[in-house]
N, C-alpha and C positions, 0 to 999 in steps of 0.2 A: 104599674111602673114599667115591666118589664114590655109592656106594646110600645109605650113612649118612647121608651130608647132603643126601642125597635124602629120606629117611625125616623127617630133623630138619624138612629142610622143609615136608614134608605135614604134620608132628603140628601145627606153627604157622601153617600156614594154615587148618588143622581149629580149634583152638582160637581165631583168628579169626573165621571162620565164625560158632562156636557163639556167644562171644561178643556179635557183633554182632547174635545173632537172639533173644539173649535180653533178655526185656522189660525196662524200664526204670521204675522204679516213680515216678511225680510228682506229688506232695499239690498238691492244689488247694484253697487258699483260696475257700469262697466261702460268704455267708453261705443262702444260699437252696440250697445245697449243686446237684446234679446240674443242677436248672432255673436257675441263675442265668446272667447274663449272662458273671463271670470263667471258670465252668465252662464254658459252650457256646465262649466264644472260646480255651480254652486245646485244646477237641476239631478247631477248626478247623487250630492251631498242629500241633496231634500230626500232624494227616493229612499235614502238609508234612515233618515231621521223617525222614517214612517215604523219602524221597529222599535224604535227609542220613543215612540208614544206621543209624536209632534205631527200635526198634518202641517206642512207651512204652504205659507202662500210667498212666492217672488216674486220682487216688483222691484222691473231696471229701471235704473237712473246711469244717467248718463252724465249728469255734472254731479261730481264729489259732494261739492259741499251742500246740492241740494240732497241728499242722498244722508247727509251727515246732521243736515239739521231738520230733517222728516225725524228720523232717531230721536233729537233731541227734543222734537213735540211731542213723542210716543205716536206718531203715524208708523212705526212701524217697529218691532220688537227686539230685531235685531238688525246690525247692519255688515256686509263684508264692505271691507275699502281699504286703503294702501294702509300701511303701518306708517307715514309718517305723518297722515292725520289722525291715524287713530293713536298715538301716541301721547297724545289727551286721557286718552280713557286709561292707557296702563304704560307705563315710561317704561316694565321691566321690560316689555313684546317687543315693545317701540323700538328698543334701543340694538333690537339685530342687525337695522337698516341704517345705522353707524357709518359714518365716513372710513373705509379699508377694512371694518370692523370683523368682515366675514369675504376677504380672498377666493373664495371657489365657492363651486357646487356642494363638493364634497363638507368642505368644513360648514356650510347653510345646513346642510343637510343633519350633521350633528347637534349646530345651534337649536334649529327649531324640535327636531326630537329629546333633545333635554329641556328646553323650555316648556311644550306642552307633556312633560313627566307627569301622573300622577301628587309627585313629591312635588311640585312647584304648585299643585292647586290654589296653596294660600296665596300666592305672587299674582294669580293671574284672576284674581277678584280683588275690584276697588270700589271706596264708598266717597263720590264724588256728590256736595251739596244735597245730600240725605237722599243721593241714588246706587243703588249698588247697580255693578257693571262688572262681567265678565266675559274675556278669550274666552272663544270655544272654538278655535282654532286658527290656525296659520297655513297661507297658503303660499308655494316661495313662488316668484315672479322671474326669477332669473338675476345675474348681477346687470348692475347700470354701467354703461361702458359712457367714453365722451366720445363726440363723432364733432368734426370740423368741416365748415364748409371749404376750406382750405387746408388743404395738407402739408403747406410750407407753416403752420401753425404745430409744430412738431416736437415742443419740450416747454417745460411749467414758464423757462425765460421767455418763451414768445407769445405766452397767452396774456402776458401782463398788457391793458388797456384795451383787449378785445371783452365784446360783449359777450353776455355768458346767461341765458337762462334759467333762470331760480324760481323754485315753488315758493310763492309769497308767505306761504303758511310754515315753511320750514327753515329756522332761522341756521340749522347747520349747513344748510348749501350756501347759506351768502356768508357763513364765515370759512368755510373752503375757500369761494371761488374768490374772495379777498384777500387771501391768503395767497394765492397765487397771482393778485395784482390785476386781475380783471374786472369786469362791471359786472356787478350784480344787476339783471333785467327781470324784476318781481313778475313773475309770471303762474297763470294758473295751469291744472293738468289739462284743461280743455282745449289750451294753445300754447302751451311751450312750445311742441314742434311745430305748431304751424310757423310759430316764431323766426325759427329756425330753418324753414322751407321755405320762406318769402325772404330771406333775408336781414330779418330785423336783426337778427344775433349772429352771430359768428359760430358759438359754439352751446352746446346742449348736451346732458345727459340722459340717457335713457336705455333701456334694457333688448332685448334681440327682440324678446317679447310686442313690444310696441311697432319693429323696423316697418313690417308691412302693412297691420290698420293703420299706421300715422303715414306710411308712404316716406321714412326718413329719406329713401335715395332720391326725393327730389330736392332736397336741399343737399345733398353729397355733392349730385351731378356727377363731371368730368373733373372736378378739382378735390372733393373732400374727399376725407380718411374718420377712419374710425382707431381708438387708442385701442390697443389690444389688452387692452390692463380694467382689469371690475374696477370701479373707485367705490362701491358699495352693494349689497344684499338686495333688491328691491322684494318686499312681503306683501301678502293682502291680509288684514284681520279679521275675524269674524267675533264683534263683541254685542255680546246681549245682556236682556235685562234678564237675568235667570228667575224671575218670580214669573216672569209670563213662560216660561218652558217648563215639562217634566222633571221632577226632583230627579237627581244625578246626570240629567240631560249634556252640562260641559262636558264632561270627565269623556262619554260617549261620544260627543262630536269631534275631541279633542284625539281621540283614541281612532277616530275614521280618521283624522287629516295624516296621523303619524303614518298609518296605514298606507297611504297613498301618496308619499312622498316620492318614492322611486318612481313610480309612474308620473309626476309631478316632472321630476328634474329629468328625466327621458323626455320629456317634451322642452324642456328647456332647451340639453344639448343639441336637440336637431335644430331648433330656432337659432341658436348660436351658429351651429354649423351651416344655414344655411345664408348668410351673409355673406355677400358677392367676396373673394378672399382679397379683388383688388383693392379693397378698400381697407382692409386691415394694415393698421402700423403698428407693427413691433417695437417696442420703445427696448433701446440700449440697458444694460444691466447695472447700468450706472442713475439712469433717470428712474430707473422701476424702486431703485433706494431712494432717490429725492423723492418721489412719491410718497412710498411707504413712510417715511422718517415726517413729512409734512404732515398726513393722514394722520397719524399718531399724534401730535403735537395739537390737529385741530380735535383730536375724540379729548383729549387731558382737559381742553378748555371749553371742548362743550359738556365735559362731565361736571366741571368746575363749577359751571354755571348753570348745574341741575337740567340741564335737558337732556341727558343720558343719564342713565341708570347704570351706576357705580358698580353695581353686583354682576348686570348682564355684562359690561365694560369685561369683567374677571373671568365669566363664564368663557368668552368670544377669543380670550389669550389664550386661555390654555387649552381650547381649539385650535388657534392657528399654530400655536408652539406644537401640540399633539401630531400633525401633521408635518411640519417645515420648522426641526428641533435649531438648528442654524440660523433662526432669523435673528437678526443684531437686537432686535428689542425682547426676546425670550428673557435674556439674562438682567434685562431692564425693570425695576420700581415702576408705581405710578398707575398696573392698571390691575 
């Protein structure tokens, strides 16, 4: 008896073993594909994962949603890509990249270090169609600013009837940019801005991050400006099937991304800062409240109607109250 369960136990530690040495396949989002920045930071991630008992293997994609639904064939185990597709897999992540939801650097920077807490492990595994899925990390992107081909486009009254570029898969950008009386133009991340550099659209959102792979100043030119105000967090997720990784594997990767935050958002601020300054427009102190007050109005109605996540909605206030104690909505019901 005692050879048999000797045996039993070498066959599963062999099967272990192989297991653990065998590669891990992990689509990378990234539009510049190998050379871009999500690429090179997810080669940095792999090298640590290699301690945490995962060899992975990266493999870029360059359109999202082919990238997203490799994942969903199991071509590949896990996937990094924007939080507002992956907010499918988990609305609690999803919901950082909220309409005003997260105002700065600093207050992202609390958001996502509370989100991947330890203590939120349970929030950040879901059992979608008898698949379980979990964050194993968040990566911040910088906020998304709006940039105009026209700079006489210069408060919410004069964007009503201009076109405005919308990710077709994100239904809170068309209920913003509706909200503000403009056309929603259904578009993908592959060409919103080209969108917006030929002309088709008027106006676009997008983060500092994107300014020079997408070449935003050729749609700027000599006439546009850029609104100097975030209208949103932009994140990357990284969600996997945690049966194909090392047991405690999330906790680990989630525990490298908090880690790397500050160097995260240090590469932000220079990409912000490094945006030509004539093109920044400073909006009045009066249009940054119409803003703010609108933003707010569209986060109640898209909570209302379940595509934000109520809980993160409560986390994300008393962030931005923690920080800016005088905002007129501190003292306000509803989130």
């Amino acid at each position: 008896m005692k050879k048999i369960a000797f045996a039993i136990a070498a066959t599963s530690l062999l099967g272990m073993s192989s297991a653990s040495q065998a590669a891990i396949n992990v689509c990378v989002f990234d539009l510049l594909g190998k050379s871009g920045e999500s690429f090179q930071m997810a080669q940095e991630w792999s090298l640590s994962a290699k301690a945490w008992g995962a060899d992975i293997n990266l493999i870029p994609k360059q359109d999202e949603a082919v990238a997203d639904n490799d994942f969903k064939a199991g071509k590949c185990d896990g996937v990094f890509m924007t939080a507002m597709r992956a907010r499918q897999y988990n609305k609690f992540v999803g919901s950082i990249d909220s309409v005003g939801g997260v105002p700065s650097n600093a207050i992202a920077q609390k958001a996502i270090t509370f989100a991947l807490d330890a203590r939120n492990a349970a929030k950040l595994t879901t059992n979608l169609g008898g698949q379980k899925y979990e964050v194993a990390g968040i990566a911040p992107l910088g906020s998304a600013f709006i940039f105009v081909r026209d700079k006489s486009i210069n408060s919410i009254e004069k964007a009503a009837g201009k076109k405005f570029a919308v990710l077709s898969y994100d239904s809170a950008q068309k209920v913003l940019v509706q909200r503000v009386g403009a056309q929603a133009v259904p578009s993908d991340i592959t060409n919103f801005v080209a969108k917006f550099n030929n002309g088709q659209v008027d106006m676009v959102g997008a983060p500092a991050y994107a300014y020079k792979p997408l070449e935003i100043q050729k749609g700027l030119g000599t006439n546009g400006a850029m609104f100097n105000f975030p209208v949103l967090q932009v994140t990357a997720d990284f969600v996997i099937r945690p049966e194909k990784f090392p047991a405690g594997f999330g906790q680990k990767s989630r525990d490298y991304f908090v880690k790397n935050l500050p160097k995260s958002f240090a590469m932000i601020n220079r990409l912000e800062a490094s945006i030509p300054a004539k093109y920044k427009l400073n909006l009045t102190p009066e249009d940054k409240l119409k803003y703010q007050k609108l933003m707010r109005e569209g986060r109640l109605e898209l909570t209302k109607q379940g595509i934000y996540d109520a809980a993160m909605m409560s986390v994300l206030k008393k962030a931005r109250c923690s920080v800016e104690k005088a905002n007129f909505e501190c003292t306000l019901a509803g989130e």
